[in-house]
C-alpha positions as a Markdown table, in Angstrom:
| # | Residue | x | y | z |
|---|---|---|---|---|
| 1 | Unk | -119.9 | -143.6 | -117.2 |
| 2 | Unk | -120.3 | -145.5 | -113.6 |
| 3 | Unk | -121.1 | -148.5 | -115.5 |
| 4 | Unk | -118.3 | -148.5 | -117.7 |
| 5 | Unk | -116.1 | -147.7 | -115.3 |
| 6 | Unk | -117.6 | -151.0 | -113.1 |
| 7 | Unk | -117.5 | -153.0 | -116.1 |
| 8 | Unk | -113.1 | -152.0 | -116.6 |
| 9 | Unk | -112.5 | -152.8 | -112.6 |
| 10 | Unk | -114.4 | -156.0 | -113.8 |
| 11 | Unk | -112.1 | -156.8 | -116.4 |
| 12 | Unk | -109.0 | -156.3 | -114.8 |
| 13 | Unk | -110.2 | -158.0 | -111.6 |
| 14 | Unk | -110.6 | -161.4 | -114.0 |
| 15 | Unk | -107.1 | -160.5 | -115.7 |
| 16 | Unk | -105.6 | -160.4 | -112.4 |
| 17 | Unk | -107.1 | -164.1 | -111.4 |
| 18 | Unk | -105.9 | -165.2 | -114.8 |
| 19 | Unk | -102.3 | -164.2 | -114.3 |
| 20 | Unk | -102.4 | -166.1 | -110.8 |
| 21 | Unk | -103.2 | -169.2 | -112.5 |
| 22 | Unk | -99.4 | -169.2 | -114.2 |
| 23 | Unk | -98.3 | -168.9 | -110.8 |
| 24 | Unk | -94.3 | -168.4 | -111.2 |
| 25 | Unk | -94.2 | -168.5 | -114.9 |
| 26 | Unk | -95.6 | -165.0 | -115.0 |
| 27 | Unk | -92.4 | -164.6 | -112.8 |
| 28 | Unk | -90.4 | -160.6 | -114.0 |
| 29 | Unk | -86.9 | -160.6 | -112.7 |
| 30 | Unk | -85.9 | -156.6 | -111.6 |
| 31 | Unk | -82.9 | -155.8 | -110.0 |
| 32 | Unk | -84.5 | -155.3 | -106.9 |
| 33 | Unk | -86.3 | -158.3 | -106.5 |
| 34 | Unk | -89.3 | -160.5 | -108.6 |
| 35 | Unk | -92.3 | -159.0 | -109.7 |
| 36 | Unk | -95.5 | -160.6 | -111.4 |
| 37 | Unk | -97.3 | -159.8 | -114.1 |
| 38 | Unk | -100.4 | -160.0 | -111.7 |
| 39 | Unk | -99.2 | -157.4 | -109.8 |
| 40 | Unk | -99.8 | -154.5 | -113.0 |
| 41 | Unk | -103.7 | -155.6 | -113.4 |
| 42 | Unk | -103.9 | -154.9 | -109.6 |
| 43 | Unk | -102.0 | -151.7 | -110.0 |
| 44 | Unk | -104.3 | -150.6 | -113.1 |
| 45 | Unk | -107.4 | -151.9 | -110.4 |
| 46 | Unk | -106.2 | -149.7 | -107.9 |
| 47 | Unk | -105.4 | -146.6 | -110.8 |
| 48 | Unk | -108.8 | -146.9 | -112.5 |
| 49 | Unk | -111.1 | -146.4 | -109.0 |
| 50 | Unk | -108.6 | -144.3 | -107.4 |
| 51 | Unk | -110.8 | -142.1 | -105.7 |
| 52 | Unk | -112.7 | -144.4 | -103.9 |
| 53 | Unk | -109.5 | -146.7 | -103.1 |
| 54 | Unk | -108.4 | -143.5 | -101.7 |
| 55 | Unk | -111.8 | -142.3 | -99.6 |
| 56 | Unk | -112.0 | -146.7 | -98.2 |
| 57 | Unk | -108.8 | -145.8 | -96.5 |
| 58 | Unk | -109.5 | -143.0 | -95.2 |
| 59 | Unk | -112.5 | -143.9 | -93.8 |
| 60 | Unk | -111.2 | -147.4 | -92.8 |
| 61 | Unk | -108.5 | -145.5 | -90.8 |
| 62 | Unk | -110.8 | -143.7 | -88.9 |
| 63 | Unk | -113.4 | -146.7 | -88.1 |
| 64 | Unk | -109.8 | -148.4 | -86.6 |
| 65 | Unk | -109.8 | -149.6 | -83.2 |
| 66 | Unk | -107.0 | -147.9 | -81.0 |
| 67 | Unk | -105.4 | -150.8 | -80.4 |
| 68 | Unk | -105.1 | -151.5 | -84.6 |
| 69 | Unk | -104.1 | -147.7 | -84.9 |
| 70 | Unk | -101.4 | -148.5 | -82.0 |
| 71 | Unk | -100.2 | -151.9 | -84.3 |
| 72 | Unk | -100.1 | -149.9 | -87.5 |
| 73 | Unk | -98.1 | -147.0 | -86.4 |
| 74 | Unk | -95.8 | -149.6 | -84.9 |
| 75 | Unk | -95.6 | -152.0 | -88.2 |
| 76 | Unk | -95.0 | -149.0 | -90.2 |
| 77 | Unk | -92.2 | -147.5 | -87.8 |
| 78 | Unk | -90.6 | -151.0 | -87.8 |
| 79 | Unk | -90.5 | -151.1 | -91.3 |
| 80 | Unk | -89.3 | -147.3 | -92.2 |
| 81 | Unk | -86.7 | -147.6 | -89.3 |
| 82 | Unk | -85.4 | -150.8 | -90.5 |
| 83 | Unk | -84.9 | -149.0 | -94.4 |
| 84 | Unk | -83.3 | -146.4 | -92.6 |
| 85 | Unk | -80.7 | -148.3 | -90.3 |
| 86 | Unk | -79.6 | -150.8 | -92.8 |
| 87 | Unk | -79.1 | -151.7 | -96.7 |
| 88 | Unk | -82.0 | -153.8 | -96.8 |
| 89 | Unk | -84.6 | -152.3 | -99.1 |
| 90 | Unk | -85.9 | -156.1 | -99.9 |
| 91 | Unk | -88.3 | -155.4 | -96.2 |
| 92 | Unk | -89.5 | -152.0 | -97.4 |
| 93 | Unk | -90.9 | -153.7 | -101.0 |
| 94 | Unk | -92.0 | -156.4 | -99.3 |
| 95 | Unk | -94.2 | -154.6 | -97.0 |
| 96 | Unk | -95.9 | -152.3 | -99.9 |
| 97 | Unk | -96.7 | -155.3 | -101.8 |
| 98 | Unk | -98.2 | -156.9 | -98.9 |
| 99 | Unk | -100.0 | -153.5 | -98.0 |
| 100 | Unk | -100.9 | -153.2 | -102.2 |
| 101 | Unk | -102.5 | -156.2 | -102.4 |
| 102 | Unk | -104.5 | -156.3 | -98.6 |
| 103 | Unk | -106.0 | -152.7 | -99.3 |
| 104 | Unk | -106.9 | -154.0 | -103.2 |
| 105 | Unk | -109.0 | -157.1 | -101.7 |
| 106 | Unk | -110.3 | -154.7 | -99.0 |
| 107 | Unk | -111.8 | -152.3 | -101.5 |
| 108 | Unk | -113.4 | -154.9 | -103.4 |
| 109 | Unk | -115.0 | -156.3 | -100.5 |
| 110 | Unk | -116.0 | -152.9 | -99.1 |
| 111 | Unk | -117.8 | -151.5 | -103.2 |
| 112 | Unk | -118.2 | -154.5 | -105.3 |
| 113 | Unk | -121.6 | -155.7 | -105.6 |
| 114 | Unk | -122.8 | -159.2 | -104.1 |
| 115 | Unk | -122.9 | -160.1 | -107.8 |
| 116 | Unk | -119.2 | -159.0 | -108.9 |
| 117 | Unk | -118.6 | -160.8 | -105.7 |
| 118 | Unk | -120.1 | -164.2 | -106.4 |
| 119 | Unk | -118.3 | -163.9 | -110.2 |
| 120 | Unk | -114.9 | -163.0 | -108.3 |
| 121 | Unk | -115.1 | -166.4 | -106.4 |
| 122 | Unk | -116.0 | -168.4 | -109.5 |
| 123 | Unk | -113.2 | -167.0 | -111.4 |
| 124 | Unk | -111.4 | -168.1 | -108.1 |
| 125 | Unk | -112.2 | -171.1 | -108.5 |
| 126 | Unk | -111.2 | -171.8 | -111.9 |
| 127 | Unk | -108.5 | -170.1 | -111.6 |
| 128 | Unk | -107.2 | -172.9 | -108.7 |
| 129 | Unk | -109.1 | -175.8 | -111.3 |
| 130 | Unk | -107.1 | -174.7 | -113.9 |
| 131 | Unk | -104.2 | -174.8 | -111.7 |
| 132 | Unk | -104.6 | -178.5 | -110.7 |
| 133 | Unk | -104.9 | -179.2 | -114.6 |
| 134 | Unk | -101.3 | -177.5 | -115.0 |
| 135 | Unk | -99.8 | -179.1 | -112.7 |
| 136 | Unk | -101.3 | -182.6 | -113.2 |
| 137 | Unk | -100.3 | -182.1 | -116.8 |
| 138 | Unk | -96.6 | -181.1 | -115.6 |
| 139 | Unk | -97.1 | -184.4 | -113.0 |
| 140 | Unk | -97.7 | -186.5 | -116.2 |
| 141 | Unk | -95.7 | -185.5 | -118.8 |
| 142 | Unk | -92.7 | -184.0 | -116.8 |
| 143 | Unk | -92.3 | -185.3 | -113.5 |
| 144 | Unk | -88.6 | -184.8 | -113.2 |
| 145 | Unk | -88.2 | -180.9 | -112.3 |
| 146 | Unk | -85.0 | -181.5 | -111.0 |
| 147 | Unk | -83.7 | -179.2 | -113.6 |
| 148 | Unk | -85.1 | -176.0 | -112.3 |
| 149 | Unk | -82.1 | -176.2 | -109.6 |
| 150 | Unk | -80.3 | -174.2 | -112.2 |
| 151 | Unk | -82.8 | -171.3 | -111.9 |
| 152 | Unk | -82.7 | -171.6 | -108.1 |
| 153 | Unk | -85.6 | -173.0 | -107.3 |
| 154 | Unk | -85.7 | -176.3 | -105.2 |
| 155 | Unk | -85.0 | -179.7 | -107.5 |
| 156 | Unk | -87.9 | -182.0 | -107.2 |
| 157 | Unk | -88.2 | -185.4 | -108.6 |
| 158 | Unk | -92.4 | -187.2 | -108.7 |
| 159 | Unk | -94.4 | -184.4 | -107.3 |
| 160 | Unk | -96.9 | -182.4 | -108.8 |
| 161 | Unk | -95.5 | -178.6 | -108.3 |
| 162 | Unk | -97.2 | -176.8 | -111.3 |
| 163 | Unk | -97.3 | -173.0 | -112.4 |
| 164 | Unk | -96.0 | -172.7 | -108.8 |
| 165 | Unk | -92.8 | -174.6 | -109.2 |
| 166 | Unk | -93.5 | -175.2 | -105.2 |
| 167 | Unk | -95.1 | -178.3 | -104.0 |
| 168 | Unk | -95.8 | -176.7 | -100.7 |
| 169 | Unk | -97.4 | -173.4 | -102.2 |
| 170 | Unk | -99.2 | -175.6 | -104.8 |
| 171 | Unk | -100.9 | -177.9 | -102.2 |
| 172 | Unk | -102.0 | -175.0 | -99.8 |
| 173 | Unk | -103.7 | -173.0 | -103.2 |
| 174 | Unk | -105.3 | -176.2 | -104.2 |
| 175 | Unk | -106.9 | -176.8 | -100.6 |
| 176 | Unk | -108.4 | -173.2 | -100.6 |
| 177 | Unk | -109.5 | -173.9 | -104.2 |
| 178 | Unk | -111.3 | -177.4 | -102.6 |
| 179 | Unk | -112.8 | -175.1 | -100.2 |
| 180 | Unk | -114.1 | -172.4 | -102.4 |
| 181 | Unk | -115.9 | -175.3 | -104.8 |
| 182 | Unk | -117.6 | -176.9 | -101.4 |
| 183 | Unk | -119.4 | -173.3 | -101.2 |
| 184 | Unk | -121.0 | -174.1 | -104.9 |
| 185 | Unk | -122.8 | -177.1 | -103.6 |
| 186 | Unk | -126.2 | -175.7 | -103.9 |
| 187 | Unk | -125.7 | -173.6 | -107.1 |
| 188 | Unk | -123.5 | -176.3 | -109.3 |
| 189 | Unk | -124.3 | -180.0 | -110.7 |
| 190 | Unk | -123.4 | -182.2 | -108.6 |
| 191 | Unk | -121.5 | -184.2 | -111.0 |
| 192 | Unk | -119.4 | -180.9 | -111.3 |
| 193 | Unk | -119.0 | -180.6 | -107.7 |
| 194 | Unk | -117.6 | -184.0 | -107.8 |
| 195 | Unk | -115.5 | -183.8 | -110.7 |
| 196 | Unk | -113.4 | -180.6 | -109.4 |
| 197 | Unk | -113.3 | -182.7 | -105.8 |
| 198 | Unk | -111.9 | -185.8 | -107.2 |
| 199 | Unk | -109.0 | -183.5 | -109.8 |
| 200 | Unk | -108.3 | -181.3 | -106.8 |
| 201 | Unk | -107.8 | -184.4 | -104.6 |
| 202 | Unk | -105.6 | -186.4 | -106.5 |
| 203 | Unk | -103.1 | -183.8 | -107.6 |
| 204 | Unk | -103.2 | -182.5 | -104.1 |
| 205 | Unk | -102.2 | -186.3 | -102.9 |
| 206 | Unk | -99.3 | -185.8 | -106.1 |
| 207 | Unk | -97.6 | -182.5 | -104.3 |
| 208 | Unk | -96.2 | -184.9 | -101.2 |
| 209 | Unk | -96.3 | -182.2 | -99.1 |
| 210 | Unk | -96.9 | -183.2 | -96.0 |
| 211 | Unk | -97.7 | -179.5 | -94.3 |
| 212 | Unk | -100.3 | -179.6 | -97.2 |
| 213 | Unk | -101.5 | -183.1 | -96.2 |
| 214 | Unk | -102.0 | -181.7 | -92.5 |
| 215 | Unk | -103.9 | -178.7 | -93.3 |
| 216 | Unk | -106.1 | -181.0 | -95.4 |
| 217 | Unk | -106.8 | -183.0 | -92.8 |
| 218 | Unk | -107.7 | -180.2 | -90.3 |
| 219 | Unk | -109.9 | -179.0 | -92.7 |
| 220 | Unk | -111.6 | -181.9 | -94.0 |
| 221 | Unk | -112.0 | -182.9 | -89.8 |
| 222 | Unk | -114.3 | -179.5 | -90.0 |
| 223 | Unk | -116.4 | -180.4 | -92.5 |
| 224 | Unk | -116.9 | -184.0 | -91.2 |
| 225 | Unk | -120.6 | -183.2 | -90.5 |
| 226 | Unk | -121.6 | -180.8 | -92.8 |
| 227 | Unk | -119.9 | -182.4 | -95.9 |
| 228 | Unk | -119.4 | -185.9 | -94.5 |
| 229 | Unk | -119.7 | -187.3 | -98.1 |
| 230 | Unk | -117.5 | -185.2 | -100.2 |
| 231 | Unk | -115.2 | -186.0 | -96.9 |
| 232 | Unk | -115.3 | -189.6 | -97.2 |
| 233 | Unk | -114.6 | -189.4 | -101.3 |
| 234 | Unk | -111.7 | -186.7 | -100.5 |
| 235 | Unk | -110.2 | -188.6 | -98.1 |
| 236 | Unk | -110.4 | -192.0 | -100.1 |
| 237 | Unk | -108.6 | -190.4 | -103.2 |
| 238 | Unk | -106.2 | -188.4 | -101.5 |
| 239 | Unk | -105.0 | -192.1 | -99.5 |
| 240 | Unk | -105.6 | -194.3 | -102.4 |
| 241 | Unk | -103.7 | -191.6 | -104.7 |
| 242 | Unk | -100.9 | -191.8 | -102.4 |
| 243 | Unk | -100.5 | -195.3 | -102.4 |
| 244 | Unk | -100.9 | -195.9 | -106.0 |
| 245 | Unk | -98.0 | -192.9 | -107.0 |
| 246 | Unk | -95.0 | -194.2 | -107.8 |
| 247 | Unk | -91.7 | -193.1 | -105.2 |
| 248 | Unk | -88.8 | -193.6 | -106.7 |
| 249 | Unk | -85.6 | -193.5 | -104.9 |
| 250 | Unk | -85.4 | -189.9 | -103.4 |
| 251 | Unk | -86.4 | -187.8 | -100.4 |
| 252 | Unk | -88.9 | -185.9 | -102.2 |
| 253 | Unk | -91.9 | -188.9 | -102.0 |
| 254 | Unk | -90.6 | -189.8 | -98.7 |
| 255 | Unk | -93.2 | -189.1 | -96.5 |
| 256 | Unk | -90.9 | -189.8 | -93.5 |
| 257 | Unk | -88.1 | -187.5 | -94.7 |
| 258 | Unk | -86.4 | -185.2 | -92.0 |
| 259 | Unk | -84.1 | -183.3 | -93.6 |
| 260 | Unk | -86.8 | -180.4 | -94.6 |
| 261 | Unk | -87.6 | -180.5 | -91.3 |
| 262 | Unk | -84.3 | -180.2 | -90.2 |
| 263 | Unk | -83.5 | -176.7 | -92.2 |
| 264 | Unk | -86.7 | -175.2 | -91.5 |
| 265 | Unk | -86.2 | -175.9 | -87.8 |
| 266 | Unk | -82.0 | -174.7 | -88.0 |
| 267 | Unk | -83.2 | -171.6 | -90.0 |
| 268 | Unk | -85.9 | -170.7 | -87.0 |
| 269 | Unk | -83.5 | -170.9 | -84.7 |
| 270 | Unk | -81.0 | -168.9 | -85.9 |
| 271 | Unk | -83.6 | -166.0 | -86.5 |
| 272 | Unk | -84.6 | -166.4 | -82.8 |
| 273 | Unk | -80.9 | -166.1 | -81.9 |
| 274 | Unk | -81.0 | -162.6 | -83.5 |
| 275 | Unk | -83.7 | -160.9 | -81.0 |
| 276 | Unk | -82.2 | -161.5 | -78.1 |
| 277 | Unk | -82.2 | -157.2 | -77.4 |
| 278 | Unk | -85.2 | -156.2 | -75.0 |
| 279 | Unk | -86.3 | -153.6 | -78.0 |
| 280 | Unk | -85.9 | -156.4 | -80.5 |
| 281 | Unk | -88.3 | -158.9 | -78.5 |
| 282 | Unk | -91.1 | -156.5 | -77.9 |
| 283 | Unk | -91.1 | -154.7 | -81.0 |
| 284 | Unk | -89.4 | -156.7 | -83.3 |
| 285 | Unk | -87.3 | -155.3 | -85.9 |
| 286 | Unk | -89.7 | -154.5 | -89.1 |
| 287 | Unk | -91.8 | -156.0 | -91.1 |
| 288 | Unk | -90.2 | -158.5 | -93.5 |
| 289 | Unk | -87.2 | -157.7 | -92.0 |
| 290 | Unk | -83.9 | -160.3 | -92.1 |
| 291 | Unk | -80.3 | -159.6 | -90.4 |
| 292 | Unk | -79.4 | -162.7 | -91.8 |
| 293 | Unk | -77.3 | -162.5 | -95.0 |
| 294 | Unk | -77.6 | -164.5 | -98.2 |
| 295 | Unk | -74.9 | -165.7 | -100.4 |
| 296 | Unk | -77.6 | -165.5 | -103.4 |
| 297 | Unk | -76.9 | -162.9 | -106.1 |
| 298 | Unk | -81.0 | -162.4 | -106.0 |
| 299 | Unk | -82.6 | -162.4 | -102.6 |
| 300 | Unk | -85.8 | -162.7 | -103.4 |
| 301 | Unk | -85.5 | -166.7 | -104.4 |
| 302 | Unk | -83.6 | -166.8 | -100.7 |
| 303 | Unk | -86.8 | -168.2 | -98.6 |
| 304 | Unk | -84.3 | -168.6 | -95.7 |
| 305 | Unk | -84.1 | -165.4 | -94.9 |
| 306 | Unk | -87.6 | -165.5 | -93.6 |
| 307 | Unk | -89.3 | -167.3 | -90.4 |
| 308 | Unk | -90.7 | -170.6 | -91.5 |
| 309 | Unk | -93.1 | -170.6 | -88.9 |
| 310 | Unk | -95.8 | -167.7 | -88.6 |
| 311 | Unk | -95.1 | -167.5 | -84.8 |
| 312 | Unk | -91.5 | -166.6 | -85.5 |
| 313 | Unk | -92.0 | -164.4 | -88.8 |
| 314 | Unk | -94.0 | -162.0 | -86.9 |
| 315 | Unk | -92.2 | -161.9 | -83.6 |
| 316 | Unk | -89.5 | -160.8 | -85.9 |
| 317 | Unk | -91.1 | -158.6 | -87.8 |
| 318 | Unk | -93.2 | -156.7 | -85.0 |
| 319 | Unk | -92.3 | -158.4 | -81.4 |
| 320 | Unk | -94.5 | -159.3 | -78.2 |
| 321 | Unk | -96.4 | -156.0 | -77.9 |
| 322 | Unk | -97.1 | -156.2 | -81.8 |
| 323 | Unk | -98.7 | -159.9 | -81.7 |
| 324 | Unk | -100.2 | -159.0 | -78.6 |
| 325 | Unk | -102.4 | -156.1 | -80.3 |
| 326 | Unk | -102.4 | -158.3 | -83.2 |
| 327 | Unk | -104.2 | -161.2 | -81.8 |
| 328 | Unk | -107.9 | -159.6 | -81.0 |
| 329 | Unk | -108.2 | -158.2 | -84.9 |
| 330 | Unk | -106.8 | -161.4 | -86.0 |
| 331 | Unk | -109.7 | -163.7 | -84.1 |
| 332 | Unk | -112.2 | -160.7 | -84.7 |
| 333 | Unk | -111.7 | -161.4 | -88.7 |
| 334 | Unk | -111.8 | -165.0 | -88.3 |
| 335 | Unk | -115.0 | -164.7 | -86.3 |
| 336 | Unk | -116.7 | -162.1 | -89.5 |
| 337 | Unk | -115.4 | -164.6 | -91.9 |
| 338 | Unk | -117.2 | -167.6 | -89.8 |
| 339 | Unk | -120.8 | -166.0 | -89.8 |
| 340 | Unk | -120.3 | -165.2 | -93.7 |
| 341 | Unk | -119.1 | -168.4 | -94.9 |
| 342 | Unk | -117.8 | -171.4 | -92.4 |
| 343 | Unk | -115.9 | -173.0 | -95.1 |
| 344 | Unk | -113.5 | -170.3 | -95.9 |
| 345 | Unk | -112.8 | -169.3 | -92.4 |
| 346 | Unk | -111.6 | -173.3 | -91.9 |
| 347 | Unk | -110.1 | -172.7 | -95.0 |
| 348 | Unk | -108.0 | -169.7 | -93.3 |
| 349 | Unk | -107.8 | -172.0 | -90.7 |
| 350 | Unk | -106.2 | -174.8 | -92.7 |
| 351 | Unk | -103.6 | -172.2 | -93.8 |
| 352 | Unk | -102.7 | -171.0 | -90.4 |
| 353 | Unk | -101.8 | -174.8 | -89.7 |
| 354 | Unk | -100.3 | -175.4 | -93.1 |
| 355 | Unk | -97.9 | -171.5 | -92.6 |
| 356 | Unk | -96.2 | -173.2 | -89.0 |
| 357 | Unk | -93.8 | -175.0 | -91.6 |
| 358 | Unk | -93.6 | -172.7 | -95.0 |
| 359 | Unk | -94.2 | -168.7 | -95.0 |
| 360 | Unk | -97.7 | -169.1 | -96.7 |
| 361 | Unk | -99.5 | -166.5 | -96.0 |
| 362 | Unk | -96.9 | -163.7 | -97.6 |
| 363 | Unk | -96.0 | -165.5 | -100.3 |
| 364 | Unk | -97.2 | -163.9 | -103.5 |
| 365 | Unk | -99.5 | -165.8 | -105.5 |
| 366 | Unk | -100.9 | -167.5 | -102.2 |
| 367 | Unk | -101.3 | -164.2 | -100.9 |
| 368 | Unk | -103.8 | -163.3 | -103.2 |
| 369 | Unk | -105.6 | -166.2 | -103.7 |
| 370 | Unk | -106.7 | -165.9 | -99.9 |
| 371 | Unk | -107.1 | -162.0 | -99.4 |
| 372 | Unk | -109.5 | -162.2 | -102.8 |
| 373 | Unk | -111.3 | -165.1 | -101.9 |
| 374 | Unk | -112.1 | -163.7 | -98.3 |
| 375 | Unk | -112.9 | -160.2 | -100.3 |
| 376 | Unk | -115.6 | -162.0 | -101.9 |
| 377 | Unk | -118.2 | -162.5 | -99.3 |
| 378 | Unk | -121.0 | -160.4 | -98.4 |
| 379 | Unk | -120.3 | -157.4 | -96.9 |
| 380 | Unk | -122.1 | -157.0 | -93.3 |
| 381 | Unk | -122.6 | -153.2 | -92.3 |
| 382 | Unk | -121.8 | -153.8 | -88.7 |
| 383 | Unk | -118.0 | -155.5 | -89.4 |
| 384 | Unk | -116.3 | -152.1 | -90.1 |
| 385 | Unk | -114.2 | -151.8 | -87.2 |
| 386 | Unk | -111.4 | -153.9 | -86.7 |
């Protein structure tokens, strides 16, 4: 019975990285906001070993630090009061999906076995392959999007943007997926090593996003002497890719655009403007939270009503005293990550560069990508408490 119970978690774990490879084709409008089809494998995950989802929790809880007690009372209370003081239920969704899929990837890390594990990463990994494929397909054969304005998402005009629809989202997912392959060094061909470095290269060079191009940079700097000849190929491809893509006229290939910038920047500010109240600036005003209106019929495709920057999205959402108790769990995971596998953590790394100009960490399908990938390392007995 155990076994065929491990063997159905199995199964929907794999269905879930499947799903995330259509990125926002597997898209579900609901009145309330977008759902994915990825999200009902995690939910039948989370259903079929219930009981020990339930018993992780509660033993997690206890195995809490004070200070992370302290910073999850608070996050909660931020994001209850704000459901209760204003119309905004888009904050209260936000934060159990964020919560649903963080406890998911911590309960595969804490019970799957090493082996489930190492499959879970592979999968990862094709999963983010596959990706590329898609979206250098789309690149090829449809490289004028500019027709998805209709829909609401951004028009973009010779850049690769994939399943995701998002250059920005699509380079980040790519650069963990670069990562993930350069920890299959010693068990893959090299030839295959080198195939998936070269595919994952040129269609990350193909996005044009420069906050993509920067956190590839950081993280190919970090791997200069432990990977200093995948680094040189990586680097070579991703500059000669560049300069061989055509630009035609438009600010999407322009590299030296400023109008992104611009928004992003204007958008910041004006969310800073709204926490000038002493409770607001220490304890922010809820996770997810936004007293900016949109003039969107569906919020959800309204990215301006969150933070660009992940300095700004969470003194919003949980203030100075929040990122202050934040901070030591924060470097504490980093640092478990590190002695488990040095290439994901300056994967993380590369993220945390790439989420000071787009709201990567949250968004959905990135999300997951991370939090899984991260859930399958070895488990250490001595990195319980956070």
């Amino acid at each position: 019975m155990s076994k065929l119970l491990r063997n159905k978690e199995e199964i929907l774990l794999l269905l879930l990285i499947f799903l995330l490879a259509l990125g926002q084709l597997q898209r579900l409008p609901f009145p309330w906001g977008a759902q994915y089809a990825h999200e009902l494998a995690l939910l039948l995950y989370l259903f079929t070993c219930r009981q020990r989802y339930a018993k992780i929790l509660f033993t997690s809880w206890k195995n809490l630090t004070t200070n992370s007690k302290i910073l999850t009372i608070l996050t909660v209370s931020g994001v209850l009061l704000h459901e209760l003081t204003t119309t905004d239920q888009r904050a209260l969704l936000l934060s159990v999906r964020a919560f649903l899929y963080g406890s998911a990837a911590w309960v595969v890390y804490q019970s799957a076995t090493d082996k489930l594990k190492l499959r879970l990463r592979f999968f990862l990994l094709a999963s983010g392959v596959g990706m590329a494929i898609i979206s250098s397909l789309q690149y090829l054969f449809l490289p004028d999007t500019r027709f998805l304005q209709i829909l609401g998402w951004d028009d973009h005009y010779y850049r690769a943007i994939g399943s995701m629809l998002d250059p920005n989202y699509l380079g980040i997912i790519l650069l963990l997926t670069l990562a993930n392959l350069w920890t299959w060094t010693k068990k893959l061909r090299p030839e295959i090593i080198l195939a998936g470095t070269l595919v994952l290269s040129m269609t990350i060079a193909a996005t044009f996003s420069r906050a993509s191009f920067l956190a590839t940079a950081v993280f190919l700097a970090s791997q200069a002497v432990s990977k200093r000849l995948l680094v040189v190929l990586t680097t070579l491809v991703l500059i000669l890719t560049i300069v061989v893509l055509p630009k035609p006229t438009g600010e999407g290939v322009n590299l030296l655009r400023s109008s992104t910038i611009t928004s992003r920047i204007d958008n910041d500010k004006a969310i800073i403007q709204t926490q000038k109240q002493p409770m607001k600036v220490l304890f922010g005003t809820g996770l997810f939270s936004s007293t900016r209106q949109t003039t969107l019929e569906n919020k959800s495709m309204d990215h301006g009503l969150q933070a660009n920057n992940i300095f700004i999205f969470l003194y919003q959402s949980i203030g100075v005293v929040g990122m202050l108790l934040l901070a030591p769990a924060l470097v504490k995971g980093i640092r478990s990550i590190y002695k488990k596998e040095p290439i994901i953590a300056y994967a993380l790394a590369a993220i945390f560069i790439h989420a000071q100009f787009n709201n990567t960490f949250f968004e959905p399908i990135v999300f997951s990508y991370w939090v899984l990938t991260s859930a399958s390392l070895s488990r250490q007995q001595n990195d319980q408490h956070v």
